[in-house]
N, C-alpha and C positions, 0 to 999 in steps of 0.2 A: 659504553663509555668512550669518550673520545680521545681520538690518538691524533698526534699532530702530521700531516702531511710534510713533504721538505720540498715539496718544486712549484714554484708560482703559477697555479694554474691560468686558465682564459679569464675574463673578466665575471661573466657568469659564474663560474665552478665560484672564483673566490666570493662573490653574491652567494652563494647557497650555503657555502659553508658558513660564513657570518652569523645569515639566517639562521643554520641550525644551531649554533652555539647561542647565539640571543633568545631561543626557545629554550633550548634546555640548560643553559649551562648561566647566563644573564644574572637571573636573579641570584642565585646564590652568590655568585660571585663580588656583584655588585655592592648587596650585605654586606661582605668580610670586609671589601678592599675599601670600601667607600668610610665606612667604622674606623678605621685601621687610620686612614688618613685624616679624619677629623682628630681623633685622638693623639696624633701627630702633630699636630696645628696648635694643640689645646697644651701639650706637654712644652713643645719648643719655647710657646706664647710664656709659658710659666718658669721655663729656667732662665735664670736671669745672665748668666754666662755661655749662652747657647752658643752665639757667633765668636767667641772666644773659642770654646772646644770645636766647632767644626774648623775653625783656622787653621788649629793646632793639629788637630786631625789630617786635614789634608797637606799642610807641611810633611809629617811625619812620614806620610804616604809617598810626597815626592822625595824626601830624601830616600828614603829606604829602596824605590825603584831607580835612584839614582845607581847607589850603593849593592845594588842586588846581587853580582857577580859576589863582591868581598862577603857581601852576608849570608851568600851560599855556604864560604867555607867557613865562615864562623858558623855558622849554623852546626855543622857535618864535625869541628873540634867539641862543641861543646856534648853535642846528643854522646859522641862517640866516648869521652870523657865518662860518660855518667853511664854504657856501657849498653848503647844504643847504638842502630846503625840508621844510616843515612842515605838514602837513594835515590838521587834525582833521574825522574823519568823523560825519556825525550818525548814521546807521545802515549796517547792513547793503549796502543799494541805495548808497549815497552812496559808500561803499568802496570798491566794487568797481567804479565806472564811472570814479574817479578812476586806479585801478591798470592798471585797463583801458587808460587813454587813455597812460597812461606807458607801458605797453607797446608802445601802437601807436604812438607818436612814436617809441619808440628801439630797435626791433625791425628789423633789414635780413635780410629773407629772400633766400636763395637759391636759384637755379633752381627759383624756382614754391615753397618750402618755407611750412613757417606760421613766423611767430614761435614762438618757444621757453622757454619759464620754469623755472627751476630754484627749487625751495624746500625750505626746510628745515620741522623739525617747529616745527606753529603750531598750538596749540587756537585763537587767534582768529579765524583764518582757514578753521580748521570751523566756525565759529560766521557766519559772512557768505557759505560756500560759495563762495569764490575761483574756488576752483578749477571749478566747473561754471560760473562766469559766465566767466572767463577762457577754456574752450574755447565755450561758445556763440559766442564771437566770433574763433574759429578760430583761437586759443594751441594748442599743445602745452604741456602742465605736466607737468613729473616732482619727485614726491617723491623726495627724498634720505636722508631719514631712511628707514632699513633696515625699519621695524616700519610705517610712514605707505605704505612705497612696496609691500610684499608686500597692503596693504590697497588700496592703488590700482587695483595687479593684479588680487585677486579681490572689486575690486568693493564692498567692504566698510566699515565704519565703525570708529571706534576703542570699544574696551571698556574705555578709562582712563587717566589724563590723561597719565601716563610713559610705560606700556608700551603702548600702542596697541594691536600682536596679542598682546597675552599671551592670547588665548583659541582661537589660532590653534598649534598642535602645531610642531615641530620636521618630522615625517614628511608632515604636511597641505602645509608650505610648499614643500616637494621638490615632492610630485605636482602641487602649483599651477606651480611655474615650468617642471617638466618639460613639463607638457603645454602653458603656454605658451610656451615659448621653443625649446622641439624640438632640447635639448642633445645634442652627440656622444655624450656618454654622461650616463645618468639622474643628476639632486642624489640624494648618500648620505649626505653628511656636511652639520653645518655649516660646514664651513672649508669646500667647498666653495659653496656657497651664498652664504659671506658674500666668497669670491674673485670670485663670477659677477657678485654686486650692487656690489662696490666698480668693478671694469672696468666695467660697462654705463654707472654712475651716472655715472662721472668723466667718460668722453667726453661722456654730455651737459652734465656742468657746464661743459665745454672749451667747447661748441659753444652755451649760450644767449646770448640776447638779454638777460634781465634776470634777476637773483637776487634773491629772496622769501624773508626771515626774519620772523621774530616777533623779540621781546626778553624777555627775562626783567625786565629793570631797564631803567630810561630814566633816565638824570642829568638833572635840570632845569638846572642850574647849568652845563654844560658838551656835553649832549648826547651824550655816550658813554651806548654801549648794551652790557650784558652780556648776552651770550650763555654759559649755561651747558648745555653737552652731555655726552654718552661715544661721542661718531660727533665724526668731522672734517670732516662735510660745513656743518655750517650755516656754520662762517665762510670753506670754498670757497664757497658760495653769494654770500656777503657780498662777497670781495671777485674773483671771479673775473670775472665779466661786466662789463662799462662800468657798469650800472644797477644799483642797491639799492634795491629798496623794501623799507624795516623797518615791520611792521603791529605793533601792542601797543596792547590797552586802556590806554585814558588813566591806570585805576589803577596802573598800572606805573610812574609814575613816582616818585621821591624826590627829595629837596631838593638832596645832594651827592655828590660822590666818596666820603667816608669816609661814609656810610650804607651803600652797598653793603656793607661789612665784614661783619656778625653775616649778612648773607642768601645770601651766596656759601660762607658755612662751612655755615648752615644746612640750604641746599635739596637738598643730597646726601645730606647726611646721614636728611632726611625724608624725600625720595623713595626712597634705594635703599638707606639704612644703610652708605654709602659716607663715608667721613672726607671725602672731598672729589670732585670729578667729575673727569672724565680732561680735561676741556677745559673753561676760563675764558678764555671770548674777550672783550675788550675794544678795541671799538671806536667812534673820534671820527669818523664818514665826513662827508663824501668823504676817504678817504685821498689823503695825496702819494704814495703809490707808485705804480709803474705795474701794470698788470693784467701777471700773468704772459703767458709768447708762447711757446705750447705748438709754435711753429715752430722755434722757436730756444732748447732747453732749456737749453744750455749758457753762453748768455749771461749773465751778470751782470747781476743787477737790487737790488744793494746803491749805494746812493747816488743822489743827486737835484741836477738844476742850482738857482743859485737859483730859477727861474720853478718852483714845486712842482707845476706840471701837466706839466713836462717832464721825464723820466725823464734819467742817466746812459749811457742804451741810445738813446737819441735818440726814442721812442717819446711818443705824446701820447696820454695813458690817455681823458681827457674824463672823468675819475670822474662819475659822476651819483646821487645820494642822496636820497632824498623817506623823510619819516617820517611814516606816516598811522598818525594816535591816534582810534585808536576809541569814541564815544561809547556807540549804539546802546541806551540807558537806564540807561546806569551814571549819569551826572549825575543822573538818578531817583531810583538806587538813593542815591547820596551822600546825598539830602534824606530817603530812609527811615529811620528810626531802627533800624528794625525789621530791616531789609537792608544799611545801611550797614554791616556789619560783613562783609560776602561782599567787598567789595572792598579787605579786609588780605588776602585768601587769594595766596600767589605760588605757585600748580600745582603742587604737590610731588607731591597724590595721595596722602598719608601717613594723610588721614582714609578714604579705600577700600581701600588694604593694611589697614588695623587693623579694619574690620567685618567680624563673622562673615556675613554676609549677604551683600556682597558678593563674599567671597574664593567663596563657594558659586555664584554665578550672574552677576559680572560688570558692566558697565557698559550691555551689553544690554536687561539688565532695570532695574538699578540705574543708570538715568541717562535721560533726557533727548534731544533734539534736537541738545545736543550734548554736555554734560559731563554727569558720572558721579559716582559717589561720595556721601559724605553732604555735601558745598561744591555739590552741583547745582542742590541745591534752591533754595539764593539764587539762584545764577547762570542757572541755567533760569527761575523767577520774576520775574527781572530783566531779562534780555535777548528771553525769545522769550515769557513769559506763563505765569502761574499754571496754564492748560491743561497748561502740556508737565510743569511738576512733578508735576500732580496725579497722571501717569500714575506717579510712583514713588513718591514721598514716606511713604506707607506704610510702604515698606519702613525706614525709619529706624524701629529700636524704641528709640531715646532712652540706649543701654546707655550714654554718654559718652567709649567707650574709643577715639574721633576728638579728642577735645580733650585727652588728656593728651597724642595724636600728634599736632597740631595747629603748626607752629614758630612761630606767631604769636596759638596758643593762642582761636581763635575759638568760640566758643559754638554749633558746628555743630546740636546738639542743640535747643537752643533756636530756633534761626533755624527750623529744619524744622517746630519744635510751631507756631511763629507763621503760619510761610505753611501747614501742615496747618488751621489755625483760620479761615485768610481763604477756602482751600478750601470750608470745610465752609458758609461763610457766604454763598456763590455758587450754595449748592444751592436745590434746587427746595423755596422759601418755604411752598407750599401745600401738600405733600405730609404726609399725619398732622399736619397740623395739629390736628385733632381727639381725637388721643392725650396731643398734647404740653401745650396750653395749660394752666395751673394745675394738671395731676397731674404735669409732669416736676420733678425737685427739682436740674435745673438753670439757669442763665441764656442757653443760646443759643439758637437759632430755631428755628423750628419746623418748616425742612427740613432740619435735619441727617440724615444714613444711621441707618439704625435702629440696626446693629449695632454704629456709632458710639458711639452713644447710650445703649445696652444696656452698652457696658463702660464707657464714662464714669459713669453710675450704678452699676457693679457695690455700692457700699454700699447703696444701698436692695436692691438683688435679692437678694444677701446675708441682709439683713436678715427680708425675707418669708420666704425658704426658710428661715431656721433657725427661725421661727417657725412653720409647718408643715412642719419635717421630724417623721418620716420621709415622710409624704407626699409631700413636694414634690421629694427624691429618688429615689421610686418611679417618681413619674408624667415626671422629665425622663430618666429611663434606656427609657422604652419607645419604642418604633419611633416610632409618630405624632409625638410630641412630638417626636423628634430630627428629624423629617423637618421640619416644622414650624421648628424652629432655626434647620436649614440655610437653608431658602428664605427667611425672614424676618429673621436673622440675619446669616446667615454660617457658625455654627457648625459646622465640621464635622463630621459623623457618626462619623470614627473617631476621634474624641478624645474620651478620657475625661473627663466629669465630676465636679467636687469634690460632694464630699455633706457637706451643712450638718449640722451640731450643735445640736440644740435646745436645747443646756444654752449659753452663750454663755460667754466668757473673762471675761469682766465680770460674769456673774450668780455663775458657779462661784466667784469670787474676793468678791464679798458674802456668798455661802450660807456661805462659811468661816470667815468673820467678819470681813471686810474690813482696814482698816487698823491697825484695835487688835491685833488676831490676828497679823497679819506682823508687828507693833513687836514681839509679844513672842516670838515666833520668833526674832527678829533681834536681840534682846537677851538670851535665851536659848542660841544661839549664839554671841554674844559674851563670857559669862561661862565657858563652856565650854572657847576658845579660849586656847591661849598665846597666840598673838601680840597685836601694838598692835590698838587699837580701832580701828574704821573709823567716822570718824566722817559716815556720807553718808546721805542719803535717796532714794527712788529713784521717778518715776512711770513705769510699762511702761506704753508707747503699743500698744495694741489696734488695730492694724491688720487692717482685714476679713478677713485670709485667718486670721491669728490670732485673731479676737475670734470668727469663725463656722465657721472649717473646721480647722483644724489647731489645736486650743485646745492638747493634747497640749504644743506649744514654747513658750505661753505660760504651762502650768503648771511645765513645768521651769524657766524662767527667774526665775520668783516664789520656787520652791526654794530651786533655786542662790544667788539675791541673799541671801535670811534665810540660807542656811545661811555665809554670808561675812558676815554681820550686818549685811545692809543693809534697812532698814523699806521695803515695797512698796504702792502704790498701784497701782487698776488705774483709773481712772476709764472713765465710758462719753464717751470724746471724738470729737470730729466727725473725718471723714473730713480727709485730710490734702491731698487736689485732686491727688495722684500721677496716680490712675486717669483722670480727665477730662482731666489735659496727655496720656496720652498717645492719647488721642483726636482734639490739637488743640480741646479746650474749654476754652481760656483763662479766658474771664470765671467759669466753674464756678469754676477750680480755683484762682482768684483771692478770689472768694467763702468759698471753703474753706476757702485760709489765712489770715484773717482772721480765721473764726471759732476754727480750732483756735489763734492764738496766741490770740485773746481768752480760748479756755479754759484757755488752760494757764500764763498771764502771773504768775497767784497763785503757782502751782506755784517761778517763774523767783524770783519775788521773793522767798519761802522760801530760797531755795538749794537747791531740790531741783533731781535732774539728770533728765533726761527718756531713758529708755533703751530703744532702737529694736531689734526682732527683724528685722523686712524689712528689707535694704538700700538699695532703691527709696525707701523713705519716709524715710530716714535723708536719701538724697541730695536727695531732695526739700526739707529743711530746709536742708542745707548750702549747695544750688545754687541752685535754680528760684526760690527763696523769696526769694533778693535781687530777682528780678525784679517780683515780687508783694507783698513788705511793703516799709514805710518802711526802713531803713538801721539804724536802731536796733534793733529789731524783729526784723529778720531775722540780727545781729548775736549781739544776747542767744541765740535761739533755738538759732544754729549752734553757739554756744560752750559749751550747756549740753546738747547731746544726744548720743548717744554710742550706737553698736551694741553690741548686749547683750556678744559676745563680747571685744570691747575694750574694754569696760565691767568684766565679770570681770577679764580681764589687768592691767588698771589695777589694782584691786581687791588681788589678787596680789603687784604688785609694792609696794604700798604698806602689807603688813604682814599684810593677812588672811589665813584659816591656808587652805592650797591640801587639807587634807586632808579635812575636808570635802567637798569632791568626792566625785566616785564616776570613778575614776584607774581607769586600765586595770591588769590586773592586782592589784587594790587595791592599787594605790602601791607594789609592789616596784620594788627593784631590778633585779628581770630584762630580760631583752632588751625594747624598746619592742615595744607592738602595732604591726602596722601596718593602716592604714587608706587611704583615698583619700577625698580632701577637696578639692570642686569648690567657687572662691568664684564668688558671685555678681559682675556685671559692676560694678555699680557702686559693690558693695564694693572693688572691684580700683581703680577709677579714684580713691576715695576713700583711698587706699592703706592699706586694712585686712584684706588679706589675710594680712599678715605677723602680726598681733600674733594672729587669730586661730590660725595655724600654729603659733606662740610658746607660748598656751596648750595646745593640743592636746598638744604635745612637754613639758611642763611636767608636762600628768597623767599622762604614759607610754605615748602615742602616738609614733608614727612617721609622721605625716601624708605620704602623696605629692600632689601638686599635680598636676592638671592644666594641658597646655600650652595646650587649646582656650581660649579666652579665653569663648567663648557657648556656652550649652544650645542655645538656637535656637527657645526655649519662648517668653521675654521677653514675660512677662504673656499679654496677650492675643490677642497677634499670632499664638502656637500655633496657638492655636483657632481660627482664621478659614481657613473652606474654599481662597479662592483663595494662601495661606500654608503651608498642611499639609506640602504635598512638600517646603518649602525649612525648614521648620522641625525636619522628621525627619532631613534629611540633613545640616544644625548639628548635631544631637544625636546624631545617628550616629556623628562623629569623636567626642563626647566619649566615651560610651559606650564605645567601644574601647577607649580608655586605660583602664577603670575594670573591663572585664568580667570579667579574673582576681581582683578585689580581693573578700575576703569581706565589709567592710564599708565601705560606704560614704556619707558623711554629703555635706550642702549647704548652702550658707546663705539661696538665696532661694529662696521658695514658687516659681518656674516651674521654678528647676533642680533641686527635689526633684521634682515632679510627673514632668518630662520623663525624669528619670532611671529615677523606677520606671518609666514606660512601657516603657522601651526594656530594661531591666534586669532584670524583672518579678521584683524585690524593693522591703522598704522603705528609703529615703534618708531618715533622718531630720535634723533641723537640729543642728549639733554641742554646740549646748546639752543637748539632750537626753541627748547620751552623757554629759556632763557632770554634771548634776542631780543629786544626792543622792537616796536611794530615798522613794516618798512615805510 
C-alpha cells in the first residue's frame, strides 16, 4: 500500500513514483474521482439557485474568519452553558495530550483491557496523528468510517479528502480482510464486506470508552455541531459512549444556526454530486438523553425526568462533551492575505475530483503530509510548512477547472502560483547566480530552478530561435542538445519540440502592409457583403506560440476578421506574464502586466477590442490580472478582450455575412461534416466552449466534444521529464475519444501539440478551418 513521501525528491525518484502510482493506484482512482466530478457538473447544471448559495456560502465564510477571535468566545459561552467544555488547541502536540488525558480520566478498562476509542472520519485528526499518539499511550482506536477503517487495517493513508481508499480496488479490500480476519468463508462480494465491517464496527462502538468526531460546521451562537456523512457511524460515535470529544479546525465555525443552510445543501452536492447526504446529523452535546443499554434493548429510552441527566429508564448517562478547536497556524493563515482564503475551504474534495491530474495519480502523489488535492497547497503550507507543499505543488498546471467546482468558489489556482513563488524564493540564492544577474529579463532571484526559469522566459527563448531558425531547430533536435535539456532543464527527451518561424506573425503582418492593408480588406469586404456593417476594430494579441511557432492560426485569424470586415492590427506587444505565473514568478508576471496594459491602453481608449487566439492568455486578462493591475485597469482590459472564436460568433450574430467563411461543405445544406473539437481548459472554465461549438455548427460542422476535460500537455508541464508519464496517460483518455475522428481541431497551443503526438496527425486551431482561402 502506498504511503506518501514528505521531501521533493531528484527529478527521476519523482518520475518513478508517478509511474508506480499510475500502475497501481490510476485506475481506481480515476473511476471515483472522474464519477464524482461528472456527477458535480450534472447536480450544479440542475440546481437552479447554485450561484446564489455558493455566494452565500463564501460570504459567510469570510465573515466568520473575519469574526473568528469574537466567535471563539461565543463558541466556549455557549458549549459551556449547555455543560460542555471548550478547548482551543495551539498545535498538533497540544491536541493530542489534551485528548489523551480525557481519555484516560474516563476510560474504565476491564480485566487488564486498554482503554478504547471509537472515531468517525476526521481529516483534522490526520492532520495531528490522534490516533498514533493515542495508542502510544496504550488507547485501542478504531476507525468507523468504512474507507478510514480498511486504511487503518492495511496500514495505509488517505488518497482524498471524501473517499479516503478510493485508490484501494473493491478485490484488493477482500484479500486485505481475508487474510486479516481468517473468515469462514473468503469476502466476494461487497454486501458482504460491508455486512463484516458494519458487525465488527458496532460491537466496538457498544464497548468504547470515548467517541471521537470531527465537525463539518460548529455554530458560534449555540454550539451545535453538523455532522454531515453517508455511514451512520459518526453520530453512533457521537452519542454512544459517556465521552464526545468533537476535534474541528477553528475555521469551522460560523456565526448562526441559519448560516448552516446554503453549506448543508452545498457539501454533497460538491463532494459526490448527491442532492443531499444520506445523514445530517445535528447536534447541541452533552445530550439529555441517555446513552443507549445494549443489555437491555427493549427498554424504552423515549422521555426524560425533569433532572435532564436522569433518564425515564432510571439510568444516569454522565453525558461528557469537550470540543477541542484546533489552531496549529490557521490564526497565521487568517493574517496571510495570500493563504487566508484556504480557510473558506469546508472539505468537499470537489477541487481533486475536477483535476485531470489528480483523477490520474491520486492524493499519493497529489497531496501532502496530509491533504490532497489542488486546497493542499494552502493547507499543507499552513499547517505543516511550505517543505510538505513543495513536494506537489507543481502538479497544479493552473487549468482553473477547481474553481468553477469550487462551492465557496476560492481562487485555488492562484493560492498555488503564490506559495509556488515563496517556493521558488527559499531556493539556493547562489546557485547561477552568474547566469542570472542583468541577462535574465525577469525580477526574481537568482536561485530559482533553471527549468523554472527557462519556461518563465519562454518569450525571450522564443525570440532567439525564431531569429536563428532553421538553425536553432536543427541544432535543439540533435542527441547532445536534447541530452543537455534534459539534465539541465528538465526537458524531456521524448517530447517533441516546437520549431520556430523565422518569418514572425508580426513581421508577416507588416511585410503585407500592416494596418492600411487590412482597413482596406475589411472594407472591401464590407462593400461586398449584404448584410449590416460591422462596425468594430480589432488588435490580435501575438502570443509567443503564435507570433513564433504556429504563425499558420495567426494568419487565418487576420483573414477571417477582414473577411467579416473587421480592420486588424497585429502590433509587436510585450509578453502577457501567463508563462512566468505559471512558474510561480509573480513579480515577472506582475511586471508584464503592466507593461502590456501600458501598450495596449491607446488601443482601449480607441474602442478597439483586443482579440486573443490562446485561451491561457485570454484567462490571464480576465483572471490573474485583477490580481496584478489596479481595478480599473484590469476592468477595462477584461471587458474589451475577447477569444478569437467568440469574437467571430459575436461577429455573426450581429449582422456579418457568415459566408465568407470557408463552411464545410462550402455552405450547403447537406448533412453537417463531422469533426471532434477539444476545448482548451480554460476556455472551458471561461465558459467559451459553447459559442465556439455554436460557430463551428453554424458553418456546417457537427462538432463532437470531448468528455476528458485536459490534454495533460498544460504548457509546460508536458515537457518536464519528471511529468512525462502523467502527462501522456491525461492525453491518452483524450486521444481515445478522438482516434476514429477524421478531423480533428483544438483551441490551445498544448492541446494541439499533445494531440498530434498521440494522433500522429495535424490538429489544427478551429480558426483555421474557418479562414477564408489566402
Amino acid at each position: 500500500m502506498a504511503e506518501r513521501t514528505h521531501q521533493p525528491g531528484s527529478r527521476s525518484e519523482t518520475a518513478a513514483r508517478i509511474r508506480q502510482l499510475l500502475e497501481t493506484e490510476g485506475e481506481a482512482v480515476h473511476a471515483h474521482s472522474s464519477a464524482m466530478s461528472a456527477r458535480q457538473a450534472q447536480t450544479y447544471a440542475e440546481t437552479d439557485d447554485i450561484e446564489t448559495l455558493r455566494a452565500d456560502a463564501r460570504a459567510i465564510k469570510e465573515e466568520a474568519i473575519d469574526r473568528l477571535p469574537e466567535l471563539l468566545e461565543t463558541v466556549r459561552e455557549a458549549v459551556e452553558a449547555n455543560g460542555g467544555t471548550v478547548y482551543v488547541a495551539d498545535d498538533a502536540a497540544d491536541a493530542n495530550a489534551y485528548v489523551s488525558d480525557v481519555v484516560a480520566d474516563r476510560s474504565t478498562p476491564v480485566d487488564g483491557d486498554q482503554p478504547s476509542v471509537v472515531k468517525s472520519k476526521s481529516m483534522t485528526t490526520e492532520e495531528i496523528d490522534l490516533n498514533e499518539a493515542l495508542e502510544t499511550n496504550g488507547t485501542d482506536v478504531y476507525e468507523t468510517d468504512l474507507g478510514e477503517w480498511v486504511l487503518q487495517v492495511a496500514d495505509d493513508t488517505p488518497s482524498h479528502i471524501v473517499g479516503p481508499a478510493m485508490h484501494i480496488s473493491q478485490p484488493e479490500i477482500a484479500e486485505l480482510f481475508t487474510e486479516r480476519f481468517d473468515p469462514d468463508e473468503p469476502f466476494e462480494t461487497a454486501e458482504s464486506l460491508t455486512r463484516f465491517a458494519r458487525d465488527y464496527l458496532g460491537e466496538r462502538i457498544r464497548e468504547a470508552d470515548v467517541g471521537i468526531t470531527g465537525a463539518n460546521f460548529v455554530v458560534a451562537e449555540t454550539g451545535t455541531m453538523a455532522l454531515v456523512t453517508n455511514e451512520g457511524n459518526a453520530r453512533k460515535c457521537a452519542v454512544t459512549p459517556d465521552t464526545h470529544v468533537a476535534i474541528a479546525g477553528v475555521e469551522k465555525l460560523i456565526p448562526s444556526v441559519r448560516d448552516l443552510e446554503p453549506f448543508v445543501d452545498l457539501i454533497a452536492k460538491s463532494a459526490t454530486g448527491q442532492p443531499i447526504s444520506q445523514y445530517v446529523t445535528m447536534l447541541t452535546p452533552p445530550t439529555a438523553s441517555p446513552t443507549l443499554d445494549f443489555d437491555a434493548p427493549d427498554r424504552p429510552l423515549a422521555g426524560t425526568d425533569a433532572d435532564a441527566n436522569t433518564s425515564s429508564a432510571g439510568t444516569e448517562p454522565d453525558r461528557e462533551f469537550h470540543l477541542v478547536l484546533l489552531d496549529n497556524g490557521r490564526m497565521d493563515m487568517r493574517e496571510d492575505d495570500l493563504l487566508r482564503e484556504t480557510l473558506y475551504c469546508i472539505r468537499c474534495g470537489a477541487c481533486s475530483n475536477s483535476c485531470s491530474n489528480f483523477q490520474a495519480v491520486g492524493g499519493h502523489a497529489f497531496g501532502g503530509e496530509t491533504y490532497s488535492g489542488g486546497i493542499a497547497t494552502g493547507w499543507e503550507a499552513g499547517v505543516h510548512g511550505q517543505e510538505s507543499a513543495a513536494e506537489f505543488n507543481d502538479l497544479c498546471t493552473g487549468c482553473s477547472q477547481c474553481v468553477n467546482a469550487c462551492p465557496v468558489k476560492i481562487d485555488i489556482p492562484w493560492m498555488n502560483t503564490v506559495v509556488r513563488d515563496r517556493i521558488n524564493r527559499e531556493g539556493n540564492g547562489e546557485s547561477y547566480d552568474f547566469l542570472v544577474d542583468g541577462l535574465t529579463p525577469d525580477a526574481e532571484t537568482g536561485g530559482l530552478d533553471l527549468g523554472k526559469r527557462f519556461f518563465g522566459n519562454i518569450g525571450t527563448v522564443a525570440k532567439l530561435g525564431s531569429a536563428t531558425a532553421p538553425v536553432s531547430n536543427w541544432l535543439a533536435q540533435t542527441g547532445p542538445a536534447r541530452r543537455v535539456l534534459e539534465s539541465t532543464l528538465g526537458i524531456d527527451q521524448r517530447r517533441d519540440l516546437p520549431s520556430f518561424q523565422r518569418e514572425t506573425l508580426v513581421d508577416w503582418f507588416e511585410a503585407r502592409g500592416g494596418v492600411a492593408t487590412s482597413r482596406r480588406r475589411a472594407e472591401r469586404a464590407t462593400s461586398e457583403a449584404s448584410e449590416a456593417d460591422v462596425d468594430r476594430e480589432a488588435v490580435l494579441y501575438p502570443d509567443v506560440y503564435t507570433n513564433y511557432v504556429d504563425t499558420g492560426r495567426g494568419k487565418a485569424a487576420v483573414r477571417t476578421l477582414e473577411a467579416l470586415g473587421v480592420p486588424v492590427s497585429v502590433p509587436d506587444l510585450p509578453e502577457s506574464g501567463r508563462a512566468p505565473l505559471s512558474q510561480g514568478m509573480v513579480a515577472t508576471a506582475d511586471r508584464q502586466a503592466s507593461r502590456l496594459y501600458g501598450a495596449v491602453v491607446e488601443d482601449l481608449d480607441a474602442g478597439r477590442d483586443l482579440v486573443v487566439i490562446e485561451p491561457s492568455e485570454l484567462a490571464a486578462f480576465h483572471r490573474e490580472y485583477e490580481r496584478l493591475l489596479p481595478d480599473r485597469s484590469f476592468e477595462r482590459l477584461r471587458d474589451n478582450s475577447y477569444e478569437v472564436c467568440h469574437y467571430v460568433y459575436g461577429l455573426l450574430e450581429h449582422g456579418a455575412d457568415a459566408d465568407a467563411l470557408a463552411t464545410a461543405d462550402g455552405g450547403t445544406d447537406e448533412q453537417a461534416m463531422s469533426i471532434a473539437y477539444h476545448s482548451h481548459c480554460q476556455q472551458r472554465t471561461l465558459g467559451l466552449e459553447a459559442p465556439t461549438t455554436a460557430l463551428l455548427e453554424r458553418c456546417g460542422y457537427d462538432p463532437r466534444t470531448s468528455s476528458v476535460e485536459c490534454c495533460g500537455m498544460a504548457g509546460s508541464f508536458g515537457y518536464k521529464q519528471e511529468y512525462y508519464e502523467l502527462s501522456m496517460d491525461v492525453g491518452d483518455r483524450l486521444a481515445q475519444e478522438f482516434e476514429t475522428a477524421e478531423t480533428v481541431v483544438a483551441s490551445g497551443t498544448s492541446c494541439g501539440d499533445q494531440l498530434e503526438t498521440l494522433l500522429e496527425r495535424d490538429v489544427p486551431h478551429p480558426i483555421e478551418l474557418l479562414a477564408p482561402p489566402r
